[in-house]
C-alpha positions as CSV (number, residue, x, y, z in Angstrom):
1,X,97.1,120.6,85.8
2,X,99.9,118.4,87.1
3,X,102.8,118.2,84.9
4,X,103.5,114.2,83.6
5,X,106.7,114.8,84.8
6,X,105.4,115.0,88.1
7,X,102.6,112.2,88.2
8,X,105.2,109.0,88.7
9,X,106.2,111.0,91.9
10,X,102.5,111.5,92.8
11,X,101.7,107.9,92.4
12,X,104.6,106.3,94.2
13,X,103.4,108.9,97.2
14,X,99.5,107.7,96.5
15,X,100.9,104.1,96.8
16,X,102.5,104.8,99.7
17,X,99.6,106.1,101.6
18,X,102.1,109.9,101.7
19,X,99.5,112.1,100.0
20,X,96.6,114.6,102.3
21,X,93.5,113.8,102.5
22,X,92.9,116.9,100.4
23,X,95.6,115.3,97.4
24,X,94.4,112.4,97.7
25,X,90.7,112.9,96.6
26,X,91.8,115.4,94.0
27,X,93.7,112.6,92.6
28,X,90.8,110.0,92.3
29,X,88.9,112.7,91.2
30,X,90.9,113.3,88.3
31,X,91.5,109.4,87.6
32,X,87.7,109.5,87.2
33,X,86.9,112.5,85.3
34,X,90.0,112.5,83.2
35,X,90.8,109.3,80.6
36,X,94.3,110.2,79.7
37,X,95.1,111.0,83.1
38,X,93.8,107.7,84.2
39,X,95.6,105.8,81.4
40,X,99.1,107.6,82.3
41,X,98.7,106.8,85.9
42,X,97.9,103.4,85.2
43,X,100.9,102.8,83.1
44,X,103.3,104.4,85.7
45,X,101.5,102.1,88.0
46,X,102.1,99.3,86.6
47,X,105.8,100.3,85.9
48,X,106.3,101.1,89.3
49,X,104.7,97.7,90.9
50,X,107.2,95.7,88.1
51,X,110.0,98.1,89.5
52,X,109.4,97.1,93.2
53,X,108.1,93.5,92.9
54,X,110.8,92.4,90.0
55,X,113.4,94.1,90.2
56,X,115.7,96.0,87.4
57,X,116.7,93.2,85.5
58,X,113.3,92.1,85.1
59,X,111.9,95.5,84.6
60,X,114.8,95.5,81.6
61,X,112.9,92.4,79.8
62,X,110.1,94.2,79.7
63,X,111.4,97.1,77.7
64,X,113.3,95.1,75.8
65,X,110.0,92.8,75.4
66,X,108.0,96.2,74.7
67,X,110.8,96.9,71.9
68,X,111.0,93.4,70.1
69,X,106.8,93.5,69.9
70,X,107.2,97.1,67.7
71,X,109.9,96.0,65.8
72,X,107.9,93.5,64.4
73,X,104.8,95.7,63.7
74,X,106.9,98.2,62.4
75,X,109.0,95.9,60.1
76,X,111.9,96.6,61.9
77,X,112.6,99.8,61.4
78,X,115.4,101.9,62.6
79,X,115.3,101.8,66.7
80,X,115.1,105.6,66.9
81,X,111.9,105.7,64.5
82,X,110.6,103.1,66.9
83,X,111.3,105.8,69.6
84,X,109.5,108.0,67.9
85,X,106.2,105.8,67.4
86,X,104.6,104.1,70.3
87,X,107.7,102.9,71.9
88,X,108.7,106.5,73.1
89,X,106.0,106.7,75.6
90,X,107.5,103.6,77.1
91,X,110.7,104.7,77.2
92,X,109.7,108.2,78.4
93,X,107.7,107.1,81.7
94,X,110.7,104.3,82.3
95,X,113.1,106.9,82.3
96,X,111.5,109.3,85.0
97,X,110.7,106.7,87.4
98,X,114.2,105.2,86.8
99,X,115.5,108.9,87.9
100,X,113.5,108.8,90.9
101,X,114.2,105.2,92.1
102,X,117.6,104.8,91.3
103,X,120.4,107.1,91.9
104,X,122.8,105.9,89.0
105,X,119.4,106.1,86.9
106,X,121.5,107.7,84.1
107,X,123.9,104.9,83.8
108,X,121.2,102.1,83.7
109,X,119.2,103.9,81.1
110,X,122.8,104.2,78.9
111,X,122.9,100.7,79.6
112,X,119.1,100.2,78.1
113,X,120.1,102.4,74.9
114,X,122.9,100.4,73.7
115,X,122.7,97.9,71.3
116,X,125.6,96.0,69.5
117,X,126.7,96.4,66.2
118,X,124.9,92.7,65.1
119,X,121.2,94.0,66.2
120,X,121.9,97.3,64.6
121,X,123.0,95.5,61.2
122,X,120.0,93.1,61.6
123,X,118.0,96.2,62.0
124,X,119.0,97.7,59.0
125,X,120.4,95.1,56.6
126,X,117.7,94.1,53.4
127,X,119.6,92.3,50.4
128,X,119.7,94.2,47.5
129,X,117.4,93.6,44.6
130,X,117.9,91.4,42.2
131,X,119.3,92.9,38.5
132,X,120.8,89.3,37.2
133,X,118.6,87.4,36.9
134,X,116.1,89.5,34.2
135,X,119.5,90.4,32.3
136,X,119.5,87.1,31.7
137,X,116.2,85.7,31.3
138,X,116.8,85.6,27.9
139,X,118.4,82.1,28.1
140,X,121.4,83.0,27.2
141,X,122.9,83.5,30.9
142,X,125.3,81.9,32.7
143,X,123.2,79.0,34.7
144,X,125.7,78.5,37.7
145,X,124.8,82.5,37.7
146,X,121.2,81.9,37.9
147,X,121.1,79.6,40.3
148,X,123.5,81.8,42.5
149,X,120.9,84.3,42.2
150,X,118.1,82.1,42.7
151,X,120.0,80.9,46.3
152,X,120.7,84.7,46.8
153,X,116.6,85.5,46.6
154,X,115.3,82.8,49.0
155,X,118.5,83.7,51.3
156,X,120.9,80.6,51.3
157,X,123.6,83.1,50.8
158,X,126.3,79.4,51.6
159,X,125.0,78.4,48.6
160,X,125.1,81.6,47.0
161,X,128.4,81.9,48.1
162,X,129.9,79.0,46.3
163,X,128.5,80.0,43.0
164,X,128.9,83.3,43.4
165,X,132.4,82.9,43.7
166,X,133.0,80.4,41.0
167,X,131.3,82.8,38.6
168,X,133.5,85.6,39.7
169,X,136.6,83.8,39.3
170,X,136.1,83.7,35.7
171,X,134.9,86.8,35.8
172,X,136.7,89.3,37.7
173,X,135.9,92.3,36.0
174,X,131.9,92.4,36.3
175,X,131.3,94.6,39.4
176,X,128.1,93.4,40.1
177,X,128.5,89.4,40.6
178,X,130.9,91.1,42.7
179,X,128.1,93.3,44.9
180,X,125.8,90.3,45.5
181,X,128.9,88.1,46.2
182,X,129.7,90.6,48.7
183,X,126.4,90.8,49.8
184,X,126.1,87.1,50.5
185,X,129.8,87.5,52.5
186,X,128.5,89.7,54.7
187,X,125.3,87.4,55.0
188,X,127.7,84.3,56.2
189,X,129.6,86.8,58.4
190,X,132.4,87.2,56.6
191,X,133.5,90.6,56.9
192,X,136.6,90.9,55.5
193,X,135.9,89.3,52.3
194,X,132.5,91.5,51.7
195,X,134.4,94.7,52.3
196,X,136.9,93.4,49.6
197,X,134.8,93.3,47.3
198,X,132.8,96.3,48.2
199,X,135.7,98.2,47.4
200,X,136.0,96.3,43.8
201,X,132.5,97.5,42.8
202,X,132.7,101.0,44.5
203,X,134.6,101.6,41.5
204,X,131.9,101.1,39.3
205,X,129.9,104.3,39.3
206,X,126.7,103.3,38.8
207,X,127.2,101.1,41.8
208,X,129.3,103.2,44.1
209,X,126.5,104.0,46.8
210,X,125.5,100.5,46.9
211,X,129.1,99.3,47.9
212,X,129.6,102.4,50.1
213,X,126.0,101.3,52.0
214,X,126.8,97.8,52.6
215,X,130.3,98.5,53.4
216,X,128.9,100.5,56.8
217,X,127.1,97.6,57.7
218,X,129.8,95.7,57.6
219,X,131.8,97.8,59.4
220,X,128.8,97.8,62.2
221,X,128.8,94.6,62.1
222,X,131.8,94.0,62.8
223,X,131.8,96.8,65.7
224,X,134.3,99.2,64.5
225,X,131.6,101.8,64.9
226,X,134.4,105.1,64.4
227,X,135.3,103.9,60.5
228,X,131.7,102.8,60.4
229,X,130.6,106.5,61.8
230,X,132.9,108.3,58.7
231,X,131.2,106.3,56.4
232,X,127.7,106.8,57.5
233,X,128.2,110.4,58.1
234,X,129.2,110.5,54.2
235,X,126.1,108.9,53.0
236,X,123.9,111.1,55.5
237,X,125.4,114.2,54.2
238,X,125.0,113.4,50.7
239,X,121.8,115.0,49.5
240,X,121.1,112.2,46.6
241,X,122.0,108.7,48.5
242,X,119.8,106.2,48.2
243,X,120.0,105.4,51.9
244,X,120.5,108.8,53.4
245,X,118.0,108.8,55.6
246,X,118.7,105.2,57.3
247,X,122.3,106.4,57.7
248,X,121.0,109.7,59.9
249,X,119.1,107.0,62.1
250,X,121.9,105.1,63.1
251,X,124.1,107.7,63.4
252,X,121.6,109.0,65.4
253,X,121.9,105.8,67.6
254,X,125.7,105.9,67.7
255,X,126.1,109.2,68.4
């Protein structure tokens, strides 16, 4: 049985009329009797005619294409779980006929696997949930709070901002105004000021993994991907973190 290694060589020779007589009926033989066969040598195929008749760059959009579709059916998950899913097989055929084709194959398929620190944050970021706004259901909460929180759950983390940080003016010693003010920072793009207040409520212990989380993403972010890595590799060695596993798949990625 031919190796699938080997079948993007065997179809570039097929299409190039290079194979015996004897190959060459063995190979429609096996495209007829043989549905996975058939399927794999159709999606080299097809692969190899977008190589040739588009070129790289278009061949690139594809993937990138292919990518963007899973990510959505997959609710964005982590790009190396994508990898692992439907995507790999994608990935896996682009990658052998890139080795044959093109003789800096290796460096184009680096270039493929690199994404910035904004899609790896966008990837990964979800706001945390909401704890303010039961605590004070009662009706005996701050309003301007409220309604910070209430911008914070539909997203219009400018809006959140403001009142977020009027509320922690007055009070500077709650830590976790502070988290969701932080939070909605690093929403706006504001790194610097997130990660100061990260630090505020790492203090707080029963909000410590929390601040030590979004304080990676920032870091990401904002591309300094070594502090980002000591960080990461911290909550991914930790055997209770609440985002352990998410940390391992984009150190994965960096790495």
């Amino acid at each position: 049985m031919m190796k699938e290694e080997r079948i993007p060589e065997a179809v570039q020779k097929y299409a190039d009329n290079l194979l015996s007589k004897e190959e060459r009926e063995e190979f429609d033989r096996r495209i007829r009797e043989d549905k996975t066969f058939a399927k794999q040598v159709e999606d080299y195929s097809f692969l190899l005619e977008g190589l040739n008749a588009l070129g790289v760059e278009a061949f690139e959009a594809k993937v990138r294409q292919w990518e963007k579709e899973y990510k959505t059916q997959s609710f964005q998950r982590p790009i190396r779980k994508l990898y692992q899913g439907g995507l790999r097989r994608y990935y896996a055929v682009a990658a052998v006929i890139i080795m044959l084709i093109f003789p800096l194959g290796f460096l184009y398929l680096n270039q493929m696997n690199q994404y910035s620190g904004e899609e790896l944050y966008a990837q990964n970021f979800e706001p945390y949930q909401d704890l303010l706004s039961d605590r004070d259901a009662s009706g005996q909460g701050d309003e301007d709070l409220l309604k910070a929180m209430e911008y914070y759950n539909k997203g219009f983390y400018e809006n959140a901002v403001i009142l977020l940080e009027a509320y922690v003016a007055i009070h500077p010693d709650e830590p976790l105004p502070g988290l969701y003010l932080g939070i909605s920072y690093l929403e706006t793009g504001q790194i610097d000021k997130a990660m100061k207040h990260f630090e505020f409520t790492s203090q707080d212990p029963d909000l410590r993994e929390m601040a030590e989380w979004y304080t990676a993403l920032a870091l990401v972010k904002a591309e300094r991907m070594d502090e980002a890595k000591t960080i990461l590799a911290k909550i991914a060695n930790s055997e209770i973190h609440y985002r352990r596993t998410k940390a391992k798949d984009i150190l994965d990625i960096l790495e």
